[in-house]
VOVO-771050 format. One record per residue (C-alpha): residue in one letter; x negated, z negated, y negated. Coordinates in steps of 0.5 Angstrom, whole numbers, padded with zeros to 4 digits, always signed. Each point is the difference from the previous one (the first is absolute). Layout:
<nodes>
AXZY/...
</nodes>
This chain:
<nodes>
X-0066+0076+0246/X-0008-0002+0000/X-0003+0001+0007/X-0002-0006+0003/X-0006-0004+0000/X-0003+0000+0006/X-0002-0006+0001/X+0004-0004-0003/X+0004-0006+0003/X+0005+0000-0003/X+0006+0004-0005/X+0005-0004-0003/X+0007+0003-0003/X-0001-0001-0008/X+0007-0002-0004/X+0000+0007-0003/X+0004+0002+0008/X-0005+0005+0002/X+0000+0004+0006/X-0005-0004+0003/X+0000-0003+0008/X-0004-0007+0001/X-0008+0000+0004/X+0003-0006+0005/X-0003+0003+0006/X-0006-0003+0003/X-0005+0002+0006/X+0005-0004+0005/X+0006+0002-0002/X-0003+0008-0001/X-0003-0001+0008/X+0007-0002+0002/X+0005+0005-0002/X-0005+0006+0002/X+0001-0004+0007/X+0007-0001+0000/X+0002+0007-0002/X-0006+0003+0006/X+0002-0005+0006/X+0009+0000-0002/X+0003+0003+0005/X-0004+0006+0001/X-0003-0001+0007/X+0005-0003+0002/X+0005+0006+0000/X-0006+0006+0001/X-0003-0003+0006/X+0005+0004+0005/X-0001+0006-0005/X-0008-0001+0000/X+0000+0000+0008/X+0005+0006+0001/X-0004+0005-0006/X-0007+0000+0005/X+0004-0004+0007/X-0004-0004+0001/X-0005-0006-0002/X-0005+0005-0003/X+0004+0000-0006/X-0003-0006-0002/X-0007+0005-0001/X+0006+0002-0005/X+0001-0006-0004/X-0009-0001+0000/X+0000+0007-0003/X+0006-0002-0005/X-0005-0007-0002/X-0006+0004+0000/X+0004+0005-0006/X+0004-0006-0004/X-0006-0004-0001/X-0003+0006-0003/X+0006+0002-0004/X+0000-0008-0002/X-0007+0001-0003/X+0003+0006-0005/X+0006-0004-0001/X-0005-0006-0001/X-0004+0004-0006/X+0005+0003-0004/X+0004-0007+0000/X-0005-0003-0002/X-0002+0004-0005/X+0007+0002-0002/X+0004-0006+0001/X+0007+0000-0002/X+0008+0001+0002/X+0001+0006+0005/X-0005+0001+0005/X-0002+0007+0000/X+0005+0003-0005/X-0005-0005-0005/X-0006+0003+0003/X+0002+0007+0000/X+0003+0000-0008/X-0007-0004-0002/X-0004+0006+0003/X+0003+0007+0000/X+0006-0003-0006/X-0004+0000-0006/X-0001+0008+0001/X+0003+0005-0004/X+0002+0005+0007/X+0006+0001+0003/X-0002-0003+0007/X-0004-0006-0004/X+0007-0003-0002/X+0004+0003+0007/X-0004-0004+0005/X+0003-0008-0001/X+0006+0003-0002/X+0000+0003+0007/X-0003-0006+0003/X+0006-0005-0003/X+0006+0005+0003/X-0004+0001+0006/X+0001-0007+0001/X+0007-0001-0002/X+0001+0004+0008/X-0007-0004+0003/X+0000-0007-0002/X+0008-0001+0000/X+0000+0003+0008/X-0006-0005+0001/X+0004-0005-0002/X+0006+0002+0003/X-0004+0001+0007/X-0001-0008+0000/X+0007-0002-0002/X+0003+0006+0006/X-0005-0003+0006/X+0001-0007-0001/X+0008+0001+0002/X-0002+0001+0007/X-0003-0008+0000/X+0006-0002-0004/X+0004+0003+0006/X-0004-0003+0005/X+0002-0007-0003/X+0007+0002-0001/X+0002+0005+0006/X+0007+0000-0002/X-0001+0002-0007/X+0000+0007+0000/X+0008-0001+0004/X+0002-0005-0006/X-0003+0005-0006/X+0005+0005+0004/X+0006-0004+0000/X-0001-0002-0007/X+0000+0007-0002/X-0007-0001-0004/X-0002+0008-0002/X-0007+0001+0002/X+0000-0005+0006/X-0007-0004+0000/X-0004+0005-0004/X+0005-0003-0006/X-0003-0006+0002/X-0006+0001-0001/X+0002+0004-0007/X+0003-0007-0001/X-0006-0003+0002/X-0004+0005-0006/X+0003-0002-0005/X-0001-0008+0001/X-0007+0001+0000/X+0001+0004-0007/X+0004-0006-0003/X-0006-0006+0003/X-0005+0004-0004/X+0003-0001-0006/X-0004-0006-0003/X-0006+0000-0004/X-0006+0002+0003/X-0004-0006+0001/X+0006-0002+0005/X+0000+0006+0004/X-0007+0000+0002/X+0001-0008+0002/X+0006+0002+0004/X-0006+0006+0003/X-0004-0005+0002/X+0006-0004+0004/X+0003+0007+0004/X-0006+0001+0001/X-0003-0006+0004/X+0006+0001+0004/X-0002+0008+0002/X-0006-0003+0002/X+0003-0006+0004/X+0005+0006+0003/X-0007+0005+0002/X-0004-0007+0002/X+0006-0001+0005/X-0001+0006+0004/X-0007+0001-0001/X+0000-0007+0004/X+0005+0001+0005/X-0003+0007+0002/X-0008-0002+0001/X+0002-0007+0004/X+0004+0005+0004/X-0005+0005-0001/X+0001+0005+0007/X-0004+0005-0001/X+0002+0004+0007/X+0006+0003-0003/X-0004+0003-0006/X+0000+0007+0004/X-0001+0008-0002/X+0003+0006+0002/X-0004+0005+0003/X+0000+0004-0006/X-0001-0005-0004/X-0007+0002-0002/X+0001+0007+0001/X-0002+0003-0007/X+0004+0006-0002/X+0004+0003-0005/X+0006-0004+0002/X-0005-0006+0000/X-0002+0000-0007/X+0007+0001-0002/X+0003-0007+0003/X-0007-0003-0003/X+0003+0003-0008/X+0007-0003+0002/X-0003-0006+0002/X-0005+0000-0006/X+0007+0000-0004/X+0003-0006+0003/X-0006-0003+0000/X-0001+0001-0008/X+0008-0002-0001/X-0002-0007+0003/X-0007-0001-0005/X+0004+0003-0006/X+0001-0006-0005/X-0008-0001-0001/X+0000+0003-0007/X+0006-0004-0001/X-0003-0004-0005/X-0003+0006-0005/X+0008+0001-0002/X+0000-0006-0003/X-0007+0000-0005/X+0004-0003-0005/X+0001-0006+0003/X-0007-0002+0004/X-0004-0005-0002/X-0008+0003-0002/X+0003+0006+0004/X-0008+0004-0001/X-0001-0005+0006/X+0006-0003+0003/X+0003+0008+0002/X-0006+0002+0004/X-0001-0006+0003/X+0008+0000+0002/X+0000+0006+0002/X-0006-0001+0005/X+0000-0006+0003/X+0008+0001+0002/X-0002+0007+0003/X-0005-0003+0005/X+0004-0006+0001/X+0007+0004+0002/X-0004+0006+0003/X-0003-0006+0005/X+0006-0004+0001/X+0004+0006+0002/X-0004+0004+0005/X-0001-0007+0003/X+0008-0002+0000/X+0001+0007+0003/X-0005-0001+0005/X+0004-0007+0000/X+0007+0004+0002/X-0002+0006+0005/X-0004-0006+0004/X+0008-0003+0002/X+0004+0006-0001/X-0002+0006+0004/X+0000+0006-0006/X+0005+0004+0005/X+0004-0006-0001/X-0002-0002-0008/X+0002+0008-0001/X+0006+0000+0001/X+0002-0006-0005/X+0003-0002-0006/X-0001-0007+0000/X-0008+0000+0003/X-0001-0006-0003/X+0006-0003+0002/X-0001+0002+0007/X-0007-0002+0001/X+0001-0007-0002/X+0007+0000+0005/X-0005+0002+0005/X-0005-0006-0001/X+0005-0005-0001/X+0008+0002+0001/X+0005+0002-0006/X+0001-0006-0003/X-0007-0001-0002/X+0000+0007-0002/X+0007-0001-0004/X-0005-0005-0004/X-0006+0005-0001/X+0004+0006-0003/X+0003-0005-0006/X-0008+0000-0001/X+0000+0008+0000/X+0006+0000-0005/X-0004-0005-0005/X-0006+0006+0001/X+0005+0005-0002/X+0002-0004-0005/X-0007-0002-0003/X-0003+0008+0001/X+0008+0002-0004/X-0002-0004-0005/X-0007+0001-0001/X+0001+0008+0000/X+0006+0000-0004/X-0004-0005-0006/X-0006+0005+0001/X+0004+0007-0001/X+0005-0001-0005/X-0006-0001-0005/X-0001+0007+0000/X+0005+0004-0003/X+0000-0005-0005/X-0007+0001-0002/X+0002+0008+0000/X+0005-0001-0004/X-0003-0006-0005/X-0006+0006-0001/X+0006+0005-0001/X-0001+0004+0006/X+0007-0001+0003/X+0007-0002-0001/X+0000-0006-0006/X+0004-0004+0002/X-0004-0003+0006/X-0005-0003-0006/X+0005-0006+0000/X-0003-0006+0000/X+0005-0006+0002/X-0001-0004-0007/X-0001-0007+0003/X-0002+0001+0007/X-0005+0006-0002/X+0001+0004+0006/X+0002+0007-0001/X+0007-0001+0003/X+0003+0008-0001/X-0006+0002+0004/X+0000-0006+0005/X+0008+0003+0001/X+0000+0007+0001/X-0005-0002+0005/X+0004-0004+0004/X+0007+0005+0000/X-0005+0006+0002/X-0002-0004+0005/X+0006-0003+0002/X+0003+0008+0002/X-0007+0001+0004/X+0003-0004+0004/X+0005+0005+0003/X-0006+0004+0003/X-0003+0000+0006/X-0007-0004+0001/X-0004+0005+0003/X+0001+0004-0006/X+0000-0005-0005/X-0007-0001+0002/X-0003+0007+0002/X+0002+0002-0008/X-0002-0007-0003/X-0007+0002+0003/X+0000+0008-0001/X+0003+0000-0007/X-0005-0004-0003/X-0006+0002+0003/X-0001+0007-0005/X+0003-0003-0007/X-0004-0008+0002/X-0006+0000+0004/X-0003+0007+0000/X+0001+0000-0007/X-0003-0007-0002/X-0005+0002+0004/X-0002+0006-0005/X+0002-0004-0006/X-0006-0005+0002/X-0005+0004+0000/X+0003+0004-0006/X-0001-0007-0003/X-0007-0002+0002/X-0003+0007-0003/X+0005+0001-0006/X+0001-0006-0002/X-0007-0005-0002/X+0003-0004-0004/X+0005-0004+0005/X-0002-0006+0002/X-0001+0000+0008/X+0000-0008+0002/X+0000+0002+0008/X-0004+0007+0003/X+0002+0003+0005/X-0005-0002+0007/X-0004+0006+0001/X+0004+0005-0004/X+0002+0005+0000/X+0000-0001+0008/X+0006-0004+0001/X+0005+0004-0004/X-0003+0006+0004/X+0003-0003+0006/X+0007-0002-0003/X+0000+0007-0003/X-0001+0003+0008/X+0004-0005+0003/X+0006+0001-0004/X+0000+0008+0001/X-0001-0002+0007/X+0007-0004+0000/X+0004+0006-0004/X-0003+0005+0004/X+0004-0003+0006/X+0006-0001-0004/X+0007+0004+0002/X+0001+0006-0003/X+0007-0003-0003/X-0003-0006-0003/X-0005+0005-0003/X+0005+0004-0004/X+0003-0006-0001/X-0006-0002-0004/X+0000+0007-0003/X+0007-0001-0002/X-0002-0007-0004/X-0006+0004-0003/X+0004+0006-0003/X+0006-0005-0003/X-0004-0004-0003/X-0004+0006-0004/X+0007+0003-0002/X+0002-0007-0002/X-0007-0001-0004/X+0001+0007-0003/X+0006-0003-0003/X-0002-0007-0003/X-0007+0001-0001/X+0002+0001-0009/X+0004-0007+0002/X-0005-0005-0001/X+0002-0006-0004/X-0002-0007-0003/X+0002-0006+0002/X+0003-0004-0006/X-0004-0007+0001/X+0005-0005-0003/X+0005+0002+0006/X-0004+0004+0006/X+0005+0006-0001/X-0001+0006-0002/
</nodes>
């Protein structure tokens, strides 16, 4: 497969069937579907996590930290999705810079990043699909009782299984209708966040915002609460590279990728800290703490359960539009892997008619679908840890790799006051896995070592995708 041209606006599918997807992303439509994927149901399931990490307000210095880390880390995703546009995000980038190299570990790093994901990107979307079940509980309290009575295996957590995999069915259509389905979703997340920032600053009671005594007593336990909560926090930013998995599909992606990429990392990052604020000033946070349903609860407590009831059907559509938006974004990346004969083949099908990569598409959606299974707390924690070593730290070194060792790449967007940013994102990162639990620490051990052994084994297994049929 040719490497796409950069600025191009368009990439038709010819007669010959080719394993080729359509650029119909535009500027909008990318900003969108970054927004949706960042916003969903993030804060509305982690704010009670946010607050226990640190016991207190003071974790709202965790979320500017978490900001100030992402833009930063927006910059470098910027850079390389720009100068490498294409499907799979940092598996892409990673296979452009140290891929071509004739050593072991050139080759190693996007197959691992690619099998790390299987276990990250499937756990973070299974977290969405596992919070909203508290909201939809608060809409029908009964149900849990009638699941039981109906002898459904799994209770509510096969509903949200259920609920995986009709998503996985709506992005079965050509690209041009996904992203325009985007825009839809994601105008109801922000009539849904614009909702509860409104209601809070016109009911705004700053007399409840109130500290621990310790609050701000800097110590070892009080660095580590602010790792915990940093972990939260960048959790509920995570989809602002959303839009690199799909370079492919992007209209000019030299531009319209950073632009993406930036613009809904600042939007978010305000809208957040202010729908926090929002919260914590009608809620006390002993109280905001202790739920499941926070944002259920805060607008029972402006104005009654009826109106709340309205409201948390707005927090399911935000659910939606994020599943949506995730799912589009990662099931691309073990199609690239597998289109460049980096993983298993058969996940280089492309749907002949709707031209979307159907096998990568599905396997997604089913291992995400039994992800729904596990707790949310340890959905999110690994979903954040696993990745860090395999996808952040490791782009970070590809970036500067790229900018010494590779002249003759074209970099449509630079990276502000480079190599600072990346600096920072390094530092931060290292900062969130210093204070990550031991077990999830071995746990990411486990899925490093595993994907060596499988490797070692698959390595000499390259294939080439038969172009008339998108098999192998």
């Amino acid at each position: 497969m040719n490497k796409p041209n950069p600025e191009s606006s368009a990439l038709q599918v010819d007669s010959a069937n080719e394993t080729k997807l359509v650029r119909g992303l535009g500027l909008s439509q990318s900003i969108a579907l970054n927004i949706a994927n960042m916003v969903g149901i993030g804060p509305f399931i982690t704010i009670p996590l946010f607050l226990a990490a640190m016991h207190g307000p003071q974790a709202l210095i965790a979320w500017v930290i978490a900001a100030v880390l992402v833009i930063c880390d927006g910059l470098v995703w910027s850079e390389l999705g720009a100068a490498l546009p294409g499907s799979g995000g940092t598996y892409h980038f990673l296979r452009e810079i140290f891929g071509k190299q004739t050593n072991g570990w050139g080759r190693m790093l996007p197959f691992l990043f690619v099998w790390q994901f299987l276990v990250s990107g499937t756990m973070e979307i299974a977290s969405g699909y596992i919070g909203a079940v508290p909201y939809l509980t608060y809409i029908f309290p009964e149900l849990s009782n009638v699941l039981s009575e109906w002898h459904i295996p799994g209770g509510t957590n096969t509903l949200a299984a259920a609920g995986c995999l009709i998503v996985t069915w709506m992005l079965s259509r050509r690209i041009e209708v996904v992203g325009w389905v985007g825009l839809v979703l994601c105008a109801g997340t922000l009539l849904t966040v614009a909702t509860v920032i409104i209601s809070g600053l016109m009911n705004f009671n700053a007399s409840i915002i109130t500290f621990p005594p310790d609050a701000f007593q800097i110590n070892g336990t009080w660095f580590n609460g602010l790792g915990a909560a940093m972990l939260i926090a960048i959790y509920d930013y995570f989809g602002y590279y959303n839009i690199c998995h799909l370079g492919d599909e992007v209209q000019n992606p030299g531009r319209t990728i950073p632009r993406a990429v930036i613009a809904s990392v600042v939007i978010v990052a305000a809208i957040y800290l202010i729908m926090n604020l929002s919260i914590i000033a009608v809620v006390p946070w002993q109280e905001a703490m202790e739920s499941k349903q926070i944002a259920a609860l805060f607008m029972e407590t402006l104005y009654g359960r009826r109106i709340a009831v309205v409201f948390t059907w707005l927090v399911l559509w935000t659910v939606l539009a994020c599943m949506f938006s995730i799912t589009l974004g990662y099931s691309r990346i073990p199609f690239a892997a597998a289109l460049n004969g980096d993983f298993l083949p058969v996940f280089a099908y492309v749907h002949p008619t709707k031209r979307y990569p159907v096998v990568s598409l599905w396997a997604l959606g089913i291992l995400t679908a039994i992800f729904c299974y596990v707790p949310l707390d340890i959905v999110i924690e690994t979903a954040v840890t696993v990745r860090i070593l395999v996808q952040f730290v490791a782009q970070i070194i590809g970036l500067h790799v790229l900018r010494t060792t590779r002249p003759e790449i074209v970099m449509p967007f630079r990276m502000w006051l480079y190599p600072l940013p990346s600096l920072i994102a390094l530092v931060g990162w290292l900062f969130v896995l210093r204070g990550t639990r031991t077990e999830l620490l071995w746990a990411v051990a486990a899925v490093i070592v595993s994907g060596i052994a499988v490797y070692s084994v698959v390595a000499t297994k390259r294939v080439t995708i038969d172009p008339k049929n998108n098999m192998p």
